[in-house]
Backbone atoms as SQL, in Angstrom:
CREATE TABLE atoms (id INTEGER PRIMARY KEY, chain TEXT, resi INTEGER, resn TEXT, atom TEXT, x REAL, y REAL, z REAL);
INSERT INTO atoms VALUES
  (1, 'A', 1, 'UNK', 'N', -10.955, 29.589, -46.024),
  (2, 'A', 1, 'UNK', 'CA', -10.472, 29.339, -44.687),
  (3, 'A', 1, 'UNK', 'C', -10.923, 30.448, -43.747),
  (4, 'A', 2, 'UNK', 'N', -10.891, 29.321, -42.447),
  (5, 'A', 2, 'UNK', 'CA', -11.569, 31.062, -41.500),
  (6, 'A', 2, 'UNK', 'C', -10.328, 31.063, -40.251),
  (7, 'A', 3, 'UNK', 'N', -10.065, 32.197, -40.114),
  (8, 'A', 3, 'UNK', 'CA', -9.231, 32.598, -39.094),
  (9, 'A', 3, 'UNK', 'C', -9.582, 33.255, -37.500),
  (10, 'A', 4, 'UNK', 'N', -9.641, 33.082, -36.620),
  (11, 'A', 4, 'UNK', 'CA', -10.116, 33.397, -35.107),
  (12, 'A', 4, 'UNK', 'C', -8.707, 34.209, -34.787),
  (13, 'A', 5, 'UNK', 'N', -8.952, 34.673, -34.838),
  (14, 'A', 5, 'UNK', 'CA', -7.508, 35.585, -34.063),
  (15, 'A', 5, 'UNK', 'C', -7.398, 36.073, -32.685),
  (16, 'A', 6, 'UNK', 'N', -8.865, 36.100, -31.959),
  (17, 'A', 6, 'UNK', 'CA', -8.686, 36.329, -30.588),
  (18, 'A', 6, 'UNK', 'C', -9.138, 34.462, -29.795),
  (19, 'A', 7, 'UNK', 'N', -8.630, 34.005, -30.275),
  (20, 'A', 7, 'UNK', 'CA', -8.828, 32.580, -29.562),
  (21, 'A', 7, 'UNK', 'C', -8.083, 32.080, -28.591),
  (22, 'A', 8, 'UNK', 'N', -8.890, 31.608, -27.906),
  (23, 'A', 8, 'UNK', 'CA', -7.984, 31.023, -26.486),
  (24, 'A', 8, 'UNK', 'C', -9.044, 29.847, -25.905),
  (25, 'A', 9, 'UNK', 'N', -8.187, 28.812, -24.990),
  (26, 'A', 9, 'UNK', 'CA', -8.752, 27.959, -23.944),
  (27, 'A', 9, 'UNK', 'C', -8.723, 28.630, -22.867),
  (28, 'A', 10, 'UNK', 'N', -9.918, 28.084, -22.481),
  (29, 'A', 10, 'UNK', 'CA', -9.828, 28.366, -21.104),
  (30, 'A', 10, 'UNK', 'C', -9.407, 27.225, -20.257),
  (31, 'A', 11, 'UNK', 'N', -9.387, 27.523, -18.420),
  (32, 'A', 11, 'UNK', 'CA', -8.723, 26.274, -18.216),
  (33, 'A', 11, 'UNK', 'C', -9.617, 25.516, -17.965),
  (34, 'A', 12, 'UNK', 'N', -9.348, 24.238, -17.504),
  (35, 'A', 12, 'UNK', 'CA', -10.524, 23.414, -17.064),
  (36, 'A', 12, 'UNK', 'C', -10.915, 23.570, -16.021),
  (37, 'A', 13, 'UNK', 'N', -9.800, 23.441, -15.158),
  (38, 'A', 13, 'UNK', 'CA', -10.120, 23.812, -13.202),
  (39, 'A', 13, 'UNK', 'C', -10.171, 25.574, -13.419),
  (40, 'A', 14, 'UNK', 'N', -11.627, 25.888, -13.298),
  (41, 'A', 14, 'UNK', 'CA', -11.610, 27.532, -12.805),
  (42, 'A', 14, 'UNK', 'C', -10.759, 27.829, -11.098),
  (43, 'A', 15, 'UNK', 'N', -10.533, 28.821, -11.369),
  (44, 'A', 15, 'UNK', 'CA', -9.887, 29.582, -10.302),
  (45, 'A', 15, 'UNK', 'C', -11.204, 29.815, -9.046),
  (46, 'A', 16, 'UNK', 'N', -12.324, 30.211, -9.515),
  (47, 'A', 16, 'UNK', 'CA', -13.210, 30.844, -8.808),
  (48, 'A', 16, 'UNK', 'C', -13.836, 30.103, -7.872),
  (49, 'A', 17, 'UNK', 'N', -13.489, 28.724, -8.286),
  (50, 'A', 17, 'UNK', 'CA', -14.484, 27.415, -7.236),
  (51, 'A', 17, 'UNK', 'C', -13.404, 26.938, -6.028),
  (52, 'A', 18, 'UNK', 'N', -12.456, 27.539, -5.370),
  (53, 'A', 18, 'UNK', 'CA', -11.859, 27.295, -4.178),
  (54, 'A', 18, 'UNK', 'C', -13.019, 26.151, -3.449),
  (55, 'A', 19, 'UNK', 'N', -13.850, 26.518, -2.876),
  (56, 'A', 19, 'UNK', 'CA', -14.893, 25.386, -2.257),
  (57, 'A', 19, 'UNK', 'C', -14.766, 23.875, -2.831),
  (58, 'A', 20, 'UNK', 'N', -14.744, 23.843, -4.313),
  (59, 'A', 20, 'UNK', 'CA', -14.842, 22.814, -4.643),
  (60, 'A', 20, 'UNK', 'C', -13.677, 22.040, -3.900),
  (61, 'A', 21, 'UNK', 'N', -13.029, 22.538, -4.939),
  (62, 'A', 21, 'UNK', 'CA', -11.307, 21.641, -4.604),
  (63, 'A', 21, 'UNK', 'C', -11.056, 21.244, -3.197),
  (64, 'A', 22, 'UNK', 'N', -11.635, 22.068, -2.567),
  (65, 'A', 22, 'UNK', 'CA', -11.193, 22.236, -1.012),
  (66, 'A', 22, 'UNK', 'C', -12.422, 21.014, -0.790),
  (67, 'A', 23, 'UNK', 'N', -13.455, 20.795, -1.059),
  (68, 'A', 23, 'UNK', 'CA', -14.166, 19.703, -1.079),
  (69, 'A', 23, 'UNK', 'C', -13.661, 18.435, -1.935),
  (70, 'A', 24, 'UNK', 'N', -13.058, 18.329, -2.900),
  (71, 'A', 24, 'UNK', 'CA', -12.635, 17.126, -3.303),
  (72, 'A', 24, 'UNK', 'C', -11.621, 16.899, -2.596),
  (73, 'A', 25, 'UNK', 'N', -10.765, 17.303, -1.635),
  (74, 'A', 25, 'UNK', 'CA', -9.664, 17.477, -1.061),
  (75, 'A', 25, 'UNK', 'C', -10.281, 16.536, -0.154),
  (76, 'A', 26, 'UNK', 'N', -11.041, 16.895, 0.889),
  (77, 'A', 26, 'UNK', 'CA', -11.710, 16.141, 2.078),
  (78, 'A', 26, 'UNK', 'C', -12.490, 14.994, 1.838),
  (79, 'A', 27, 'UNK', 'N', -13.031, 15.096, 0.362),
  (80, 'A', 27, 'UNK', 'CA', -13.603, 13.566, -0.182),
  (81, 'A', 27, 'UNK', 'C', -12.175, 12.301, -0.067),
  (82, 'A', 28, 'UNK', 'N', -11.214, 13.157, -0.353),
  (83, 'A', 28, 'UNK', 'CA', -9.942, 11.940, -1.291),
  (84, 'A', 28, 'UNK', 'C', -9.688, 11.453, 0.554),
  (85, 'A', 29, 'UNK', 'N', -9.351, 12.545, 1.537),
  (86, 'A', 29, 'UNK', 'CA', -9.028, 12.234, 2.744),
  (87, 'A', 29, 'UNK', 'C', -10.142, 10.912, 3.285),
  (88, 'A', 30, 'UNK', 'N', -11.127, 11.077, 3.028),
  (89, 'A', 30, 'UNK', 'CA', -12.287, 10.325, 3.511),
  (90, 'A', 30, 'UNK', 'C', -11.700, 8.951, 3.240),
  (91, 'A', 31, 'UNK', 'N', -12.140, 9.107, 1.952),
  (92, 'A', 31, 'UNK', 'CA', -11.741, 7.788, 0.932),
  (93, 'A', 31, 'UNK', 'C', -10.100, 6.696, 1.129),
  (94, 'A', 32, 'UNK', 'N', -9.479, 7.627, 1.346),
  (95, 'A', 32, 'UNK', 'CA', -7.945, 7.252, 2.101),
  (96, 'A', 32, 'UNK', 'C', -7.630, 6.872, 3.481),
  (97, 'A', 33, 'UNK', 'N', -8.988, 7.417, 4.432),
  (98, 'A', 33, 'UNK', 'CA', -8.763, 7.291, 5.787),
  (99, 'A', 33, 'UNK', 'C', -9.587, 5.713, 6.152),
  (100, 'A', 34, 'UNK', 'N', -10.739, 6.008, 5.131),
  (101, 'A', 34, 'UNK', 'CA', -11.716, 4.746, 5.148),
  (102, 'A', 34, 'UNK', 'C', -10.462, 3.272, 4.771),
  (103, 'A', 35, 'UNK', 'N', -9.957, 3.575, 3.877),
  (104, 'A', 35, 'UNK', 'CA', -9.616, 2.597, 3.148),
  (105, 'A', 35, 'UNK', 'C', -8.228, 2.083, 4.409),
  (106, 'A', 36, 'UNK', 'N', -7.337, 2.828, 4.954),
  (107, 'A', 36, 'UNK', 'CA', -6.455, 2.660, 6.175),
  (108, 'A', 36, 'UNK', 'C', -7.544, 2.484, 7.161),
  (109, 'A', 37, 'UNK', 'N', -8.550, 2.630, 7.753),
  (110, 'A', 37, 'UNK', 'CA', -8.935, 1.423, 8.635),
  (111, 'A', 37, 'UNK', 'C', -10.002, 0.251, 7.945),
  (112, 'A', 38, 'UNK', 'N', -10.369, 0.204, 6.990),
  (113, 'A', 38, 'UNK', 'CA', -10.186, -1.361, 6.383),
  (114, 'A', 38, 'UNK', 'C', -9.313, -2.173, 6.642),
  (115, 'A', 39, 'UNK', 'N', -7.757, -2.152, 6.583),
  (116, 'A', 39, 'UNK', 'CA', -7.027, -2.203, 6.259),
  (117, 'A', 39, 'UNK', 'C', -6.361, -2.718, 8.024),
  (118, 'A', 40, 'UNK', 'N', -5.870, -1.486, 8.750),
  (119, 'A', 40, 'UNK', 'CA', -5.913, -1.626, 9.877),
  (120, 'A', 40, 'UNK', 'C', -6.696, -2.361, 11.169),
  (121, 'A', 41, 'UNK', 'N', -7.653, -2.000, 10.705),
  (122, 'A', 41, 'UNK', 'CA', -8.463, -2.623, 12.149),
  (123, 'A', 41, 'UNK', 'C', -8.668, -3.993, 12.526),
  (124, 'A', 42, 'UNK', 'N', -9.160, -4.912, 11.049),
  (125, 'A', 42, 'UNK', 'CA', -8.478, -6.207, 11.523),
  (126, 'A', 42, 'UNK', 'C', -7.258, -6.586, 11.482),
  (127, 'A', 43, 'UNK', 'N', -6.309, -6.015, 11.448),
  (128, 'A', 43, 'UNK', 'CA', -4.600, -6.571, 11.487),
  (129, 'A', 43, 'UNK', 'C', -4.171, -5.977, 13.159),
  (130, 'A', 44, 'UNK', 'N', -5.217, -4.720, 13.643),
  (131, 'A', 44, 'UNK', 'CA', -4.761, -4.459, 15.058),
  (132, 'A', 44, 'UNK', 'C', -5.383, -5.351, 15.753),
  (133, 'A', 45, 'UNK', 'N', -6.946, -6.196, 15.717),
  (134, 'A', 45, 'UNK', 'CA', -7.539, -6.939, 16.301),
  (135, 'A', 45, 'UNK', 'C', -6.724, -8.337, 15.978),
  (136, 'A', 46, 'UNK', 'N', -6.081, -8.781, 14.950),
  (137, 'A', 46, 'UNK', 'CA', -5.427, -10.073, 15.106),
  (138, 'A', 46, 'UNK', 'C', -4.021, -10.029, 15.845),
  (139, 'A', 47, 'UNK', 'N', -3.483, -8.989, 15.815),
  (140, 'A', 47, 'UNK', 'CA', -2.302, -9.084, 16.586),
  (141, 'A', 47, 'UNK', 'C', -2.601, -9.194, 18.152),
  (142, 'A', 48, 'UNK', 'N', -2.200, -9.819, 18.623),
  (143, 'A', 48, 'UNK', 'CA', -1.634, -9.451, 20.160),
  (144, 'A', 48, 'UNK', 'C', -1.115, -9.459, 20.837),
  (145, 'A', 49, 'UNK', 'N', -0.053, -8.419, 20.535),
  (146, 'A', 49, 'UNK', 'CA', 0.690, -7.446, 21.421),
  (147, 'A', 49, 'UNK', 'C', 0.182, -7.432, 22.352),
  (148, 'A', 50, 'UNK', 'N', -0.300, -5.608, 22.187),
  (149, 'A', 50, 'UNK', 'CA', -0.390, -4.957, 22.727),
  (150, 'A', 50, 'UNK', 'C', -2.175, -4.518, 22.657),
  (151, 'A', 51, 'UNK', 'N', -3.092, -4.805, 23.187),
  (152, 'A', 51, 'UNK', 'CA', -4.394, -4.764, 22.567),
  (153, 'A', 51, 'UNK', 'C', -4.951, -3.438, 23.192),
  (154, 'A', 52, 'UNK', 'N', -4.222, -2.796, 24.511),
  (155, 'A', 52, 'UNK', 'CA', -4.690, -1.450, 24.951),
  (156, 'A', 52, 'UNK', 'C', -4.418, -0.491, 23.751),
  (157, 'A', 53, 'UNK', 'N', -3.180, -0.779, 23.251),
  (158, 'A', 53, 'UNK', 'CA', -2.523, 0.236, 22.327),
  (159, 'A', 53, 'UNK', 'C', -3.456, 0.026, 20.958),
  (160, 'A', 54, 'UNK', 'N', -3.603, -1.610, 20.505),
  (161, 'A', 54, 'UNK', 'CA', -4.577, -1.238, 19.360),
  (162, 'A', 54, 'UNK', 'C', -5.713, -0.951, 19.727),
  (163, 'A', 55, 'UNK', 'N', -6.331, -1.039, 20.527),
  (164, 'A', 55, 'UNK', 'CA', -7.735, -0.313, 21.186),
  (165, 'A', 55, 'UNK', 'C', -7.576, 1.449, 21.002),
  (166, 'A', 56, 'UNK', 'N', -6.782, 1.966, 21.869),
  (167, 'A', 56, 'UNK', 'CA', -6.781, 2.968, 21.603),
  (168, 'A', 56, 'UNK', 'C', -6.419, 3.948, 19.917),
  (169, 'A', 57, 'UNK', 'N', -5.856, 2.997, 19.093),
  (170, 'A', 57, 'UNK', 'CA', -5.283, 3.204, 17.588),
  (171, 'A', 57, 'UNK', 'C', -6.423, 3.168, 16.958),
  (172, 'A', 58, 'UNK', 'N', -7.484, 2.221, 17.031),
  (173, 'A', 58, 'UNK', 'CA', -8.673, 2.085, 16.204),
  (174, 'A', 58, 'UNK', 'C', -9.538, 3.113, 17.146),
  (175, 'A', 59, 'UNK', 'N', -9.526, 3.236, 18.150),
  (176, 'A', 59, 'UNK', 'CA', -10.772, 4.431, 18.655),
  (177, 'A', 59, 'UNK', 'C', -10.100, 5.747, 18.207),
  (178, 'A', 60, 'UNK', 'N', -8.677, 6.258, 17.876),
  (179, 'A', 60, 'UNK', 'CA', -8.522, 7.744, 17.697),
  (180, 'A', 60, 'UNK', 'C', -8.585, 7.042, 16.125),
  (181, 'A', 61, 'UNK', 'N', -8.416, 6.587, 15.439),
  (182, 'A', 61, 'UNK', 'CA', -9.555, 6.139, 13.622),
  (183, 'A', 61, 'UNK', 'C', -10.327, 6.401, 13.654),
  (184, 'A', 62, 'UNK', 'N', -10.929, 5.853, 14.427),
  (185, 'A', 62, 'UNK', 'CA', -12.582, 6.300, 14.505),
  (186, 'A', 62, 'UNK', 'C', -12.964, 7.685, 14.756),
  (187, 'A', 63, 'UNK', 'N', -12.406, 8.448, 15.491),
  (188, 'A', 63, 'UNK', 'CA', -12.746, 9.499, 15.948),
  (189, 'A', 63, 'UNK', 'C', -11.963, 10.658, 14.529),
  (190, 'A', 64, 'UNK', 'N', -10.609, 9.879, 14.148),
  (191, 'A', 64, 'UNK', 'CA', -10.247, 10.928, 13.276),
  (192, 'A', 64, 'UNK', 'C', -11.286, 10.540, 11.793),
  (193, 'A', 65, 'UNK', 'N', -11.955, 9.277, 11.494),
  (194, 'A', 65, 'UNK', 'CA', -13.146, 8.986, 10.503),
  (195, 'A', 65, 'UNK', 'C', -14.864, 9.920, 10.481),
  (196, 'A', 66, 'UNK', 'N', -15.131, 9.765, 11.528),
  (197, 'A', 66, 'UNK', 'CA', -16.098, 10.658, 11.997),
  (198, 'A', 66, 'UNK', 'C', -16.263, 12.116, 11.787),
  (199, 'A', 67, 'UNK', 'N', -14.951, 12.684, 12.114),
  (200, 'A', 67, 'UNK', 'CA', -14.509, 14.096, 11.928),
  (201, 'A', 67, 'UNK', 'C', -14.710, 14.075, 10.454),
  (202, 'A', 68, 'UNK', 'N', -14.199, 13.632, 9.518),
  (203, 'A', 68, 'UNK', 'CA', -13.575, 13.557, 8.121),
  (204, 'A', 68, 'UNK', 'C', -15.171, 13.831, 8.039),
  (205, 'A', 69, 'UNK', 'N', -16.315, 12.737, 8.185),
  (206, 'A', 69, 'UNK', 'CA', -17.642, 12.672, 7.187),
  (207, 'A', 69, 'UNK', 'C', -18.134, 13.857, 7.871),
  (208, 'A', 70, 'UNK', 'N', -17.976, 14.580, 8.994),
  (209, 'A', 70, 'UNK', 'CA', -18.841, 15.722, 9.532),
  (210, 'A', 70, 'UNK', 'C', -18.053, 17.231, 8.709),
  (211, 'A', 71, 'UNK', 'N', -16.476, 17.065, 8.841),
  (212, 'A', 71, 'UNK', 'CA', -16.131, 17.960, 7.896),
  (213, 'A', 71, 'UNK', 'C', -16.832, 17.737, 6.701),
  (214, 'A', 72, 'UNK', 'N', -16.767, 16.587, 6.183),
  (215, 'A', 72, 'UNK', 'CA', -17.522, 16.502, 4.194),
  (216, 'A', 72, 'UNK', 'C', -18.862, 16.689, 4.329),
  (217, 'A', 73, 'UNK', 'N', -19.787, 16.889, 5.249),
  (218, 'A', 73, 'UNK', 'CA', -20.969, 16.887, 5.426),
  (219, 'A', 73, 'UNK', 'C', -21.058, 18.819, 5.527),
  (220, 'A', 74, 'UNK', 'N', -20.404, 19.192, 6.568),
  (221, 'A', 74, 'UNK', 'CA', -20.080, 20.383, 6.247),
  (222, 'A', 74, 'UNK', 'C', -19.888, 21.143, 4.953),
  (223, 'A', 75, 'UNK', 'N', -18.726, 20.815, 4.438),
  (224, 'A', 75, 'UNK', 'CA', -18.296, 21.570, 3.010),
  (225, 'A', 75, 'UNK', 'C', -19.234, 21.149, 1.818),
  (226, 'A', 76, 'UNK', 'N', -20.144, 20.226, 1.830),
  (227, 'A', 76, 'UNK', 'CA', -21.253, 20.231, 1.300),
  (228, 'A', 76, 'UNK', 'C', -22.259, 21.041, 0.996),
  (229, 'A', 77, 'UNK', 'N', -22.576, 21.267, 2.133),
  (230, 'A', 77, 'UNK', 'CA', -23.297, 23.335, 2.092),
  (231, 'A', 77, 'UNK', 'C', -22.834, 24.202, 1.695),
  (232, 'A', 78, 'UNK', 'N', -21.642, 24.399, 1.640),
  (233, 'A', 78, 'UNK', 'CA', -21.126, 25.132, 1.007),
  (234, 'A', 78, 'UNK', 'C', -20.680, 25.530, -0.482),
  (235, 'A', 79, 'UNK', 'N', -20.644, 24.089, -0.383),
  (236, 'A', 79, 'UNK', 'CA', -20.190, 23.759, -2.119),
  (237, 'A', 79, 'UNK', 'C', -21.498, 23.471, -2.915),
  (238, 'A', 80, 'UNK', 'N', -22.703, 23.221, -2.232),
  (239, 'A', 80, 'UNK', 'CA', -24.390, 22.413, -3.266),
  (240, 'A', 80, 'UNK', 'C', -24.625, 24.027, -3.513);
């Protein structure tokens, strides 16, 4: 029999890759924001209410969607 006596795991998620995480972080946002205006935009275009208000709901989406891929486009450089 063989014995290791200084043995250990290490972890899986290193400590040292902050970038990453902080990049899968803004991927999951992407992926979550995409998927809420799927979701949204034709249910604000079939309703009508109020169509200034869903006009303006799907243009600040859009604008908060845009941001998201220029942030992930960003932290890309950082993280390749």
């Amino acid at each position: 029999m063989v014995f290791v006596e200084d043995w250990f795991v290490e972890s899986p998620i290193p400590a040292a890759y902050p970038m990453q995480i902080l990049n899968v972080f803004t991927v999951f946002l992407l992926v979550v924001m995409s998927f809420a205006m799927v979701v949204a935009v034709p249910v604000l275009y079939a309703s009508g209410e109020d169509s200034g208000r869903s006009n303006r709901l799907i243009l600040l989406g859009s604008a908060v969607w845009i941001g998201l891929v220029l942030l992930n486009w960003g932290m890309s450089v950082f993280v390749a």
